[in-house]
N, C-alpha and C positions, 0 to 999 in steps of 0.2 A: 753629979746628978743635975747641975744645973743647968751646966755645959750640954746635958742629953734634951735638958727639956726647950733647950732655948734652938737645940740642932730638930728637933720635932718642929716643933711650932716654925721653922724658916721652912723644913719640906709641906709642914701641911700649907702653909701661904704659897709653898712654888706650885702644891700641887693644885691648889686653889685656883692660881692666877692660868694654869696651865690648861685646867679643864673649862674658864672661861675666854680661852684665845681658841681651844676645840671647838666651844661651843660657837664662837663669833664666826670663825670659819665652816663650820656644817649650816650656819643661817646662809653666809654669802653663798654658797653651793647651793640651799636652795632659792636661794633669789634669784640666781644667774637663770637657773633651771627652764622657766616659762619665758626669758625672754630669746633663752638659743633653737626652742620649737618653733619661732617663724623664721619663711626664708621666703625668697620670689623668684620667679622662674623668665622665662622668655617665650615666648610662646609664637611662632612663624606659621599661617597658613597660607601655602602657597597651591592656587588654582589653577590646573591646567586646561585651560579652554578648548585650543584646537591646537593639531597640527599640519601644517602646511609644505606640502614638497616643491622650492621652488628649482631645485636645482641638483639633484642629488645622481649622481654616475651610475648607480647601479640601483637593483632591483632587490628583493628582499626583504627580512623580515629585521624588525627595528624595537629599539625599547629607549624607552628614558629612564637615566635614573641619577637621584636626586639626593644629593646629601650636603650638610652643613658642619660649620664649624666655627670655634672663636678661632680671628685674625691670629694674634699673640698668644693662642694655648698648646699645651703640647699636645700629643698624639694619642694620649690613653683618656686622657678625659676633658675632652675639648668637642668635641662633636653632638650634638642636639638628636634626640633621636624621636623618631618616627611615633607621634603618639595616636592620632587614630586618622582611616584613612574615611573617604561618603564620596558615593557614585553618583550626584546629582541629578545625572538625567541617563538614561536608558539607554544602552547600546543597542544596536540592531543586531538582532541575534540570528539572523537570516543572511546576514554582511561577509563573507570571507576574509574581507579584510582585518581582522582581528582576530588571537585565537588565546586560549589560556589567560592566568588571572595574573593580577598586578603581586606581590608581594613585598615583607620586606626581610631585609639581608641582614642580622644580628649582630654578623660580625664587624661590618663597617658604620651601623645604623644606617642603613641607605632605603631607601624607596625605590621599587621599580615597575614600571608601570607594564603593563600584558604587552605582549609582541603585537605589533601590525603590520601588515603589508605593505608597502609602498611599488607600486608595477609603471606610474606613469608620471609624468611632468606636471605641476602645477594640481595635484591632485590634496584634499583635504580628509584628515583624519579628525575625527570629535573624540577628544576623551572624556573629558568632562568629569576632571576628576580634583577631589582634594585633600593633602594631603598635611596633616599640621604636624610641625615638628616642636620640640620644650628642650630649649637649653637653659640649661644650668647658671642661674646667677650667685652661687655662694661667695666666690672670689671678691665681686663685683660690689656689693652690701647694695644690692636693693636697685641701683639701676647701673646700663652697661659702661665700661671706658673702653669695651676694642669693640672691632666691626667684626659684622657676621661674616663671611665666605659662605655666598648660596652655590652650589656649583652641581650644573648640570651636563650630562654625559648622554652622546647617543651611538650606544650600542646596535652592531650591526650582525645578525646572522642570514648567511642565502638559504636555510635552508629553516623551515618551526623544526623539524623533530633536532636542530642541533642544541646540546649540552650547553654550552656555554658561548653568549654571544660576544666579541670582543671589540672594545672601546673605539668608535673612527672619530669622535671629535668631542672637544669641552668648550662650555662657554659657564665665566664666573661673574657674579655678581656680589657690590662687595656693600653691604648695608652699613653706613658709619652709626656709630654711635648715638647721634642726637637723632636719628632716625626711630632706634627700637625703641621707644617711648609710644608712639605710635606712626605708623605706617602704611598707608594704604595706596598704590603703585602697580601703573600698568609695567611690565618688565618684558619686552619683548626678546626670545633668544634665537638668533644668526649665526652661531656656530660661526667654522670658517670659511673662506672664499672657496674649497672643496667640496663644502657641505652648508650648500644655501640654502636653510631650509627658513622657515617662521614659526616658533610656536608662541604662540599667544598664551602668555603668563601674568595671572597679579599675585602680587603678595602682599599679606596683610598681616600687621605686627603690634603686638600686645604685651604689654607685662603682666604678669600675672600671678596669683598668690599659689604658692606650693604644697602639696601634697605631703611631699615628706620632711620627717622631722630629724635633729639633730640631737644626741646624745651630749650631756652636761658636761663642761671638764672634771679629771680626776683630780682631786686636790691630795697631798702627799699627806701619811701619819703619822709621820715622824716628829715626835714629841716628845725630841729630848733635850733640844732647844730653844730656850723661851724668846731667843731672841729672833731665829729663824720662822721662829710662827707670827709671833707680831708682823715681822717684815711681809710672810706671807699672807696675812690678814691685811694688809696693806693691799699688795696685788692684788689680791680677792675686790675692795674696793672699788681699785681702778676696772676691772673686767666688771663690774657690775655698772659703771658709769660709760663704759664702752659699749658693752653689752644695750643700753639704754638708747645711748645715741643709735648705733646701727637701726634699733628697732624705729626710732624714729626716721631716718632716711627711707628703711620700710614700707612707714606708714604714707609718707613725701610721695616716692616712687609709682606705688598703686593709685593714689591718688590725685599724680599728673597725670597716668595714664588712664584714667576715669574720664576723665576731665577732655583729654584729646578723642579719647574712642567715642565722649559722646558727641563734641563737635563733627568728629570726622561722619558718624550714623547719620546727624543732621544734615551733613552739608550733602552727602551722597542721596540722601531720600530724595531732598531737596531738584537736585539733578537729575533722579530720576523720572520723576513725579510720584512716586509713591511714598506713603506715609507710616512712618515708624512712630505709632504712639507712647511715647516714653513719659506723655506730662505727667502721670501719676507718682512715676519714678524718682521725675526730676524736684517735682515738689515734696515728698519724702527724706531723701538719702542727704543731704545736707543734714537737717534735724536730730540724727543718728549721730551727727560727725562732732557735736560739741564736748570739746573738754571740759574735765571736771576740775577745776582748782582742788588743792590739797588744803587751801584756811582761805576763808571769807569775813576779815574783817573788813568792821563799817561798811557792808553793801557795793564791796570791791570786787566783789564774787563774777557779775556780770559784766562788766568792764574788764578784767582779765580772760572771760571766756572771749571775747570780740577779739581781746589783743594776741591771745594764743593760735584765735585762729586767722588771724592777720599773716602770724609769725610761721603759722606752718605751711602758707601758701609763698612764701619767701624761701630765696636761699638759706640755709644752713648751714653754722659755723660751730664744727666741732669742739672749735676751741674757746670760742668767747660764748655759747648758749647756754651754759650748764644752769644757771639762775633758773633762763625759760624753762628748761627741761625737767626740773623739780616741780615746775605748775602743774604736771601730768603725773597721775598715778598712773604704776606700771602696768596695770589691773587695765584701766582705760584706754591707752595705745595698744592693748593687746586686742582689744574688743574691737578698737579701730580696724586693727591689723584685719582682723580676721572678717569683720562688716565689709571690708572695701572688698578685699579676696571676692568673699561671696555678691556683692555688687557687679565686679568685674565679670566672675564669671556667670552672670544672667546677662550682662549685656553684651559681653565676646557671644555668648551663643547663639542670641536676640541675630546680632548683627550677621553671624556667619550663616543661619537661617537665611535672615534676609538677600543676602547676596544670591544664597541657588534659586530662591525665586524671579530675584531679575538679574541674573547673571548677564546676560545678552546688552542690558540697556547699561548695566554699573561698569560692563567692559570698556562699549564704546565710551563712554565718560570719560575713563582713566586713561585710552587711547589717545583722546584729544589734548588729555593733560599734558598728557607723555608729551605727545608731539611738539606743543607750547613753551613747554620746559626745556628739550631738545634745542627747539630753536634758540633758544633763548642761549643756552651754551656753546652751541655751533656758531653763534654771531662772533665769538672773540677773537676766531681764528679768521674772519671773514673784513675786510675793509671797503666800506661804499664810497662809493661819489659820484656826483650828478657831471654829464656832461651835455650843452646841447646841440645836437646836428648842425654842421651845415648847411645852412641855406640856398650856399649860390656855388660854383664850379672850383672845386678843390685846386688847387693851383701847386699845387708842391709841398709846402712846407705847412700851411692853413691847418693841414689835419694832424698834424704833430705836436708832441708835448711841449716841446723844448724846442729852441731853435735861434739861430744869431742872425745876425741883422747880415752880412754880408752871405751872398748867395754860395761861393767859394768857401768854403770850412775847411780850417786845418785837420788835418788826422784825428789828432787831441782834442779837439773841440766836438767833432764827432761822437768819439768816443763817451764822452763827458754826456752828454746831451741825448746819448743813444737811448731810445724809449726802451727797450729790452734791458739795460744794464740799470735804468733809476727805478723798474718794476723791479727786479730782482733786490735790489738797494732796499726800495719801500718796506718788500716784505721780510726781509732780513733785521731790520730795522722793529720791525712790529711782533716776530718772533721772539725776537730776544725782550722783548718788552713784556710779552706773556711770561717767559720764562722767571721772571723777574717777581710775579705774584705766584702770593699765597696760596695752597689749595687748587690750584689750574690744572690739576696732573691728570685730565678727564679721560682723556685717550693715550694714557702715559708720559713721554719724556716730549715736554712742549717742541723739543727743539725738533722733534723729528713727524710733527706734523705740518700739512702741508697749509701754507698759506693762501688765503682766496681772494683779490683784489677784486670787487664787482664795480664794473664801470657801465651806469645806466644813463644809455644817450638817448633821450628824451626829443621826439620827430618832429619835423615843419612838414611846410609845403613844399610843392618839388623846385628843386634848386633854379637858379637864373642864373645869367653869364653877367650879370652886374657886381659891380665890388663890397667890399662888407658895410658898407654903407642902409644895404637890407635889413641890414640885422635889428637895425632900429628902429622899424616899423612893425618888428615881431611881438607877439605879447608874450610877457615871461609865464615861465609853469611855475607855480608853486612849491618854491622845495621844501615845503614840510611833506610833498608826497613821497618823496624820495626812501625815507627811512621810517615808513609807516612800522607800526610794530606788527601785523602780521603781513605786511609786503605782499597782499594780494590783489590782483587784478580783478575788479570788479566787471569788467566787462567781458570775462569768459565765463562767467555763471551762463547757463541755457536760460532763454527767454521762455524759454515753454517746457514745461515736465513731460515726460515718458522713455522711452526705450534710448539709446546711444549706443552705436559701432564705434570703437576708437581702436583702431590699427594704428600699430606702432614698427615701424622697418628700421633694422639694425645693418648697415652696411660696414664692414671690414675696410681694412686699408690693403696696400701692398704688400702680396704675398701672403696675404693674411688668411684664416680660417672664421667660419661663420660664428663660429661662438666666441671671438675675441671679444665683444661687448658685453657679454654676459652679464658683467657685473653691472654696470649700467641698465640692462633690463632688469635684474633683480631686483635694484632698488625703485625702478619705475612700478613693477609691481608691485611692492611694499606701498606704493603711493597710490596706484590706484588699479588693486586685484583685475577689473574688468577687461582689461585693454587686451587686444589679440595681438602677440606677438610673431613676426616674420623678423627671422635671421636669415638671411640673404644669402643663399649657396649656388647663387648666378653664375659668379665672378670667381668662385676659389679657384685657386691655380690659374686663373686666365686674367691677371693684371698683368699681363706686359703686352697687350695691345692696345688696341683703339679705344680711347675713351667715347666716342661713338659707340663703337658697337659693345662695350661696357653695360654704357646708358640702356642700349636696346633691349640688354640681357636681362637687366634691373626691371624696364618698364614693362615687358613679360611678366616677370618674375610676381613683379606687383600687384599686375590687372589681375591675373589668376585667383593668387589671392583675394584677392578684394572680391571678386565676384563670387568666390568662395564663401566668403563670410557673409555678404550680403545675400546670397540662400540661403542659408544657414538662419540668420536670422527673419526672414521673411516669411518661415512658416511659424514665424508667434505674433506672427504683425508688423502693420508698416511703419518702420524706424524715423523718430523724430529729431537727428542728430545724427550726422555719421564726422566724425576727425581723420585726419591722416597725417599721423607725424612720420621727422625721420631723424635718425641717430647716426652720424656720418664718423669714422677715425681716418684720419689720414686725405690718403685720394679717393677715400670711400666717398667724401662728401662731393667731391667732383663727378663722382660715379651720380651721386645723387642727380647732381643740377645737369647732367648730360642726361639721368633719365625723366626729369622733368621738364626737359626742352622736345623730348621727343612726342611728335604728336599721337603718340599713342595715350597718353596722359595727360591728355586736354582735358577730355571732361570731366579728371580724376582733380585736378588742380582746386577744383572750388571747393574741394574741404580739405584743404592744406590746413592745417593746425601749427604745431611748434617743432621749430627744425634746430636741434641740439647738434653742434660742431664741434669736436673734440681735435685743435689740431688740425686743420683741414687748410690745405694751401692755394686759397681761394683767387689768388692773383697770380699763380705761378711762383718760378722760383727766377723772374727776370732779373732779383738784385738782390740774391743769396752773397749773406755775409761770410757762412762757413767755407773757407777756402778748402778742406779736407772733404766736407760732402760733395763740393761742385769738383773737386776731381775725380771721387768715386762716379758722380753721373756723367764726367766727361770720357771715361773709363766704360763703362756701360753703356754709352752710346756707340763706342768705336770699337768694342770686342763684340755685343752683341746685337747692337743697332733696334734697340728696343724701343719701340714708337712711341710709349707712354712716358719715356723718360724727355723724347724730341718734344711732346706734347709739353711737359711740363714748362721744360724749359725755354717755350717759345724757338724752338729750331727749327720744328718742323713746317717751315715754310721760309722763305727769304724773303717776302713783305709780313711786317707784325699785324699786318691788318686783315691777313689770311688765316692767320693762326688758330686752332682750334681756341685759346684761350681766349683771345683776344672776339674772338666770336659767342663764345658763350656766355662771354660778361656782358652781350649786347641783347642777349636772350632771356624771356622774363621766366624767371626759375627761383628768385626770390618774392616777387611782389606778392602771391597770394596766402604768406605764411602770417599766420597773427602773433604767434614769436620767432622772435629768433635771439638763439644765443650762443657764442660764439666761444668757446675756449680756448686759450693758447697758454704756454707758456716760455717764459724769456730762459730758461735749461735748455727746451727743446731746439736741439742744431738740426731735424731734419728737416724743419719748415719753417721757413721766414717766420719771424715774429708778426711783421706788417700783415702779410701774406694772412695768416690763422686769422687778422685781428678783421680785415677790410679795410686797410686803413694807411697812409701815405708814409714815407719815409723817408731819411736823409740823405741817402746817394740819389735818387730820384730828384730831389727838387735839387740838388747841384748840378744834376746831367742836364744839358742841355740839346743831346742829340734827339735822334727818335724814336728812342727805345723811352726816355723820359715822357716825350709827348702819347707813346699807343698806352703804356701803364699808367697815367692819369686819365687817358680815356675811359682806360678799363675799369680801374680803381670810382670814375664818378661816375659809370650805368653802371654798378654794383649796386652805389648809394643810392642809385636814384628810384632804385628798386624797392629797398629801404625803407627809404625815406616818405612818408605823409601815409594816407589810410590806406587799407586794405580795399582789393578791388572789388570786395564783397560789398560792403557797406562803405558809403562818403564819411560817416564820421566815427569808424571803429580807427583809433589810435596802436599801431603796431607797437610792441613791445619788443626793443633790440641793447640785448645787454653784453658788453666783452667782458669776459669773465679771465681776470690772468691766474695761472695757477701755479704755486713756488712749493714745487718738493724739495725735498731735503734729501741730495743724492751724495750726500758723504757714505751713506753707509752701501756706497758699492763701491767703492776706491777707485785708488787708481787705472781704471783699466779701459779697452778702447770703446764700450758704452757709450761712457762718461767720458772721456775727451772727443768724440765727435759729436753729442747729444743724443744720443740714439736713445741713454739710461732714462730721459723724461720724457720721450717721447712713447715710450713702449708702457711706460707708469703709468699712461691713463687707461692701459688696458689692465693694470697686474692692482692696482689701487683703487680703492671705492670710496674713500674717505670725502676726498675731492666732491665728489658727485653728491651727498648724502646733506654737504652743507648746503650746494648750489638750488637741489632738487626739491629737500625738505624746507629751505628757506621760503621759495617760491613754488610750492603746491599747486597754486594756478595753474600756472604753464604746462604741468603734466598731470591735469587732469582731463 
């Protein structure tokens, strides 16, 4: 009997302790419960401004379409989806360029915006559309650790009534992390060199409080062991101190991003000049935000809400905060949670209101950013340095890098010393240097971007045949002008406001087609929309004559135009500005300086503007180092007796002083340009280095025949052209920059390109890269 009452009384205590380890578990269950209903989201609106066709092959109707995704997620639920779309300004419903509505695709969560037409070059579409996508932060606890993937596609159909349009090019954008916190960002997309187009894009990035809620965990009922419930009463614990922290990183999350959306509202109004009145707000929503301590002894109470909220504008340490994290009832961070949520969202809407009403002024804003920022990046791959002109008569060796004291140089000393081999060296050297830092990966694998050496030769007065003993009567220029940070020239700003014609002429090389520049006018127009462009269809197929009658075809070619454009503009009034640049590749640029010796473009000279050289063999090819090029054109002279190759190479005539070349270096064909800038690169074997640059070299000052004496001739009425102010004005200073340019031609192997140089020669027609630092560094020059 005793034995029964003593076997009772241990089941009634097991059952006792059993239904209080139930009950301690069904509390943590509901404790967890309110703090697994908050979560935060990501929130991406991205504005599509305009579309622009700068370059597109065909004709046809077009769509964008627009989807996201996390870097690191997988494929079923990693994608951000489409939450609502606002047509901020009014299509033209009378337009045929537009037909049917934007929708979105369920299956991929994508965006796509209505078909348009595209019929002509440089033609502008307005969509004027935006489009906000919410991904998912659950993974994440409240802010992001991978980057978004924005990735846009433009679908092409030739025909509206076709079904379905299929994909001709993508361009991605990769948002990091420390970005989605907030983000506001002009993002411009270029597609590929197939498909030049521009659309003018911002995106604008928020965290944000979520909508939906999460179901509790299930806790197990199994209660047949007391020991397995304790334990799980334990877990229960930790998921409730878990559970707590999260919600505080939560509260952290919304609340930096408060904090940036509203500096960023500020600093935008600010920029625009329009005013977002938030003082109400801003003097409010703090007041809201004070924790409550859980025990206020001795008037402690006050002095832990200051320190709590010290603590919460601080990093967070899940592991050493638990103390702090007890000052906050779970009641009060919930109220937080949900206050800032609804904060956040009055001023994401406040804000994205705002933006369609000055959509126009916040773009160009974000444009300029853009560009600044741009610069700022494109500067690492780029190396300056001051050098300054000559003063008096180039004599040999004066205008060279490097150079030994005896006039005779061994082969090896040569070599060593060769300006082409310590530029290639330099930027070899400054590559791998990049390659070496952190985070540099802007345009991918450092190693295979191209390096930019800018050598800016700063002008005197025109040269004298006395020795360098001049030079110390010269006053120095200041080299803090050198490496100004936005490196622009002050003196191409217009003196007077109104209307400007700026023609810009693209001339091909050998053998070439009129659109080999292409890529070079497309980024000129990214620089500055207005300019009228001539691609040069003179000369195609007819470079193996007379560089004369080249020129004459050119100077035609030119006036027509020009006089075209100038009616053109005439009936809106009389132009207070008119430019004339020109973009030369190869013997294009000789085609140039032949058509501006011809007197048909006298009176076109006096608005010579900036003359971009790509590679251009401006002193012939009298002391070509490539032994395998100069039998090809020894080869070519004597199979098909091609007069352009006699021209180059100074054959055509048996005194140097007759020589076409040798003549047009005596002809003023540079003086009235107010830039110049000169491209070359030490890869390129089909044109002297010297030659691209204007500038002396080492076989030269050792020869002492007279083929040394006519290319120093040559070489110093080049400079003299050059050299001191422009014949416009006595004290406008010309700007003349050598720009050397170091591709990375491993990745076309071993093949015959690349062993005779032909592979970097032809790269500045097939590569933009180059151009985008050179162009976007110095804005001036090609505006």
């Amino acid at each position: 009997m005793l034995r029964r009452l003593g076997w009772l009384i241990g089941l009634s205590q097991r059952s006792r302790q059993t239904k209080t380890l139930d009950a301690e578990a069904y509390v943590a269950a509901r404790a967890v419960k309110p703090v697994l209903m908050v979560d935060t989201v990501q929130e991406i609106a991205v504005y599509i401004h305009r579309f622009h066709n700068l370059d597109l092959f065909q004709q046809g109707w077009y769509q964008i379409k627009i989807s996201m995704r996390w870097e690191d997620g997988d494929n079923n639920n990693s994608s951000g989806i489409p939450s609502r779309v606002v047509q901020y300004e009014a299509l033209d419903a009378t337009s045929n360029e537009s037909s049917g509505v934007w929708k979105i695709d369920d299956k991929d969560n994508s965006f796509l915006s209505q078909p348009f037409r595209i019929k002509y070059a440089r033609q502008d579409v307005r969509l004027c559309m935006m489009v906000s996508f919410t991904m998912p932060l659950e993974r994440y606890e409240g802010s992001a650790t991978s980057a978004v993937i924005l990735r846009f596609e433009l679908l092409y159909s030739p025909i509206i009534e076709s079904i379905d349009a299929f994909p001709a090019a993508a361009h991605d954008f990769r948002i990091p992390p420390k970005a989605l916190s907030g983000l506001h960002s002009y993002c411009p997309v270029h597609f590929d060199t197939l498909h030049a187009v521009l659309i003018d894009v911002s995106v604008h990035v928020s965290v944000m409080k979520s909508a939906a809620y999460k179901r509790p965990a299930v806790l197990s009922s199994d209660s047949s062991n007391g020991k397995n419930l304790a334990s799980g009463s334990v877990q229960s614990s930790k998921k409730i101190a878990s559970a707590d922290k999260k919600l505080v990183s939560f509260v952290k999350s919304l609340l930096e991003a408060r904090d940036t959306l509203l500096e960023e509202m500020q600093r935008l109004s600010k920029a625009v000049g329009q005013t977002i009145d938030l003082s109400e707000f801003v003097s409010t929503m703090d007041n809201t935000l004070l924790p409550e301590p859980v025990e206020d002894e001795e008037g402690l109470g006050q002095g832990k809400q200051q320190n709590n909220l010290e603590k919460l504008n601080s990093p967070f340490d899940l592991e050493n905060d638990d103390e702090w994290l007890h000052n906050f009832s779970k009641e009060h961070l919930s109220r937080t949670f949900h206050l800032l949520g609804t904060q956040l969202h009055h001023l994401w809407n406040t804000f994205l209101a705002f933006h369609r009403e000055n959509n126009t002024k916040i773009l160009e804003y974000l444009r300029d950013t853009w560009t600044k920022d741009r610069r700022a990046e494109w500067s690492i791959w780029m190396v300056y340095s001051k050098v300054e002109m000559p003063h008096h008569f180039i004599s040999g060796m004066d205008d060279t890098s490097n150079h030994s004291s005896h006039k005779r140089a061994t082969t090896s000393v040569l070599k060593l010393n060769d300006p082409a081999q310590v530029a290639a060296t330099r930027a070899d050297l400054h590559r791998r240097s990049i390659a070496q830092m952190r985070d540099m990966h802007i345009f991918g694998d450092p190693m295979r971007v191209p390096i930019v050496i800018i050598e800016r030769v700063w002008n005197a007065p025109k040269r004298t045949f006395s020795d360098r003993s001049s030079m110390r009567h010269v006053d120095k220029i200041d080299s803090s002008l050198l490496n100004d940070e936005n490196r622009s020239i002050k003196h191409n700003t217009p003196q007077h406001s109104g209307r400007e014609l700026k023609i810009v002429v693209f001339v091909h090389g050998f053998q070439g087609h009129h659109l080999d520049l292409r890529l070079i006018r497309n980024q000129w127009l990214m620089i500055d929309p207005k300019i009228e462009c001539l691609m040069s269809e003179a000369n195609e197929d007819k470079t193996h004559g007379d560089f004369r009658e080249m020129g004459q075809r050119l100077a035609h070619e030119v006036v027509s135009f020009f006089k075209k454009k100038m009616d053109k503009h005439a009936k809106y009034g009389r132009l207070k500005n008119v430019k004339l640049s020109f973009v030369g590749h190869s013997i294009g640029n000789v085609i140039i300086r032949a058509a501006l010796a011809d007197s048909l473009m006298g009176p076109y000279r006096k608005y010579l503007h900036t003359y971009l050289s790509l590679s251009g063999p401006h002193l012939g090819y009298l002391y070509s180092s490539n032994s395998l090029f100069n039998s090809g054109l020894w080869l070519l002279k004597k199979l098909k007796s091609t007069q352009v190759i006699h021209q180059l190479t100074l054959t055509d005539d048996p005194d140097l002083q007759n020589t076409f070349f040798y003549k047009l270096c005596k002809q003023k064909t540079l003086d009235s340009f107010k830039n110049i800038i000169l491209l070359s690169s030490p890869q390129d074997g089909y044109v002297p280095y010297h030659s691209a640059r204007i500038e002396s070299c080492q076989p030269a000052s050792s020869d002492n025949s007279k083929r040394s004496v006519a290319f120093l001739e040559m070489l110093n009425n080049c400079m003299d052209q050059i050299r001191g102010p422009t014949l416009e004005t006595s004290h406008h200073q010309r700007v003349f920059m050598r720009c050397d340019v170091n591709f990375d031609t491993t990745l076309y192997g071993r093949n015959l390109n690349s062993f005779i140089g032909r592979a970097a020669h032809i790269e500045f027609l097939e590569s933009d890269i180059f151009a985008r630092f050179v162009m976007w560094s110095f804005q001036d020059l090609f505006r």
